[in-house]
N, C-alpha and C positions, 0 to 999 in steps of 0.2 A: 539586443539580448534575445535569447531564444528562450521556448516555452519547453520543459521536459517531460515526458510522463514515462514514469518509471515501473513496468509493470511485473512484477514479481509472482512467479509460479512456483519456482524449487521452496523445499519446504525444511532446507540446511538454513541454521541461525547463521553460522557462517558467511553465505550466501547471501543471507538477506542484509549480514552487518554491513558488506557493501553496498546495498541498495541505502541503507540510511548514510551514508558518510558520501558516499555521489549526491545524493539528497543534498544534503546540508552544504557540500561544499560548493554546491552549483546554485546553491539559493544566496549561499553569503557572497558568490560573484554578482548575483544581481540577476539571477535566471531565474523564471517560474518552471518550477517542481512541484508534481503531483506526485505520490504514489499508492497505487491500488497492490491492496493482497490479494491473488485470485490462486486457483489450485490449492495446491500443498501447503503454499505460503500463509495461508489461512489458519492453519493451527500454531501458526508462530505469535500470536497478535497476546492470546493469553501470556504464556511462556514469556515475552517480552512485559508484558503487564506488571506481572509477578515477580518479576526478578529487577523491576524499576527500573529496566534500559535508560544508562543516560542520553545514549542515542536518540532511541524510539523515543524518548519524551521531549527530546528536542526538536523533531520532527513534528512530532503530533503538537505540540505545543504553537509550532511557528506554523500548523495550519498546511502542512504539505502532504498530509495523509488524506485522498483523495476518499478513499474508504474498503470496505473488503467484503466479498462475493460472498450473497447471501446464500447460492446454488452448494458453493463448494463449503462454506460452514456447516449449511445443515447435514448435507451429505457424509460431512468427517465428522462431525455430534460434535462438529464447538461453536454450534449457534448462539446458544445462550450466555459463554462465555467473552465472546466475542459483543453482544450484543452489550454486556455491562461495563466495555471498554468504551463504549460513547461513539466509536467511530460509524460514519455511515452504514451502512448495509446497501453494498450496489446491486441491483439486477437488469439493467435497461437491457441485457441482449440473453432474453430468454432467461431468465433467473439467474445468470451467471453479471459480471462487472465486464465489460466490453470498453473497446478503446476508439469508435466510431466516433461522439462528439469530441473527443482530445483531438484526432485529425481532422477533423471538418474545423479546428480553430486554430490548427497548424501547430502543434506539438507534434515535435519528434518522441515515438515511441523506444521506446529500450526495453528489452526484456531482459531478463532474469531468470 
């Protein structure tokens, strides 16, 4: 099985609803799946919150939401909203969520 990490920048729900349903359907085959919000994708986490994604709560639920960029929250002002979704707050590459230790453990990266 292979390891995924799913890194989502665009900040279309659209967009991202693919990022959860790749998610899911690669974790129910038996894959490890991460995915990180970084960029744009960062003001979707609330918006998803709020509207009770059955997706996104499937995801975060089963533990595949690696977490979301603390650089590009505060910068788009939804740190705090972001913050009371529970999920991480990544910044190991310069206050931004970097994808350096997913390949040093051999995930293939995908972007979004």
């Amino acid at each position: 099985m292979k390891e995924v990490l799913l890194y989502a920048l665009q900040g279309e729900k659209m967009c991202f609803i693919h990022v959860l349903l790749n998610a899911l359907d690669l974790s129910a085959a038996g894959h490890g799946v991460k995915i990180i919000f970084e960029g744009m994708s960062v003001k979707l986490v609330s918006v998803l919150e709020e509207e009770k994604n059955p997706l996104y709560l499937k995801a975060k639920e089963k533990g595949l939401i690696a977490g979301v960029c603390l650089a590009c929250s505060k910068t788009l002002g939804v740190y705090e909203k972001n913050l009371e979704s529970g999920l991480p707050m990544l910044d190991d590459m310069q206050g931004h969520a970097g994808i350096k230790k997913y390949v040093e453990e051999g995930y293939m990266v995908v972007s979004f």
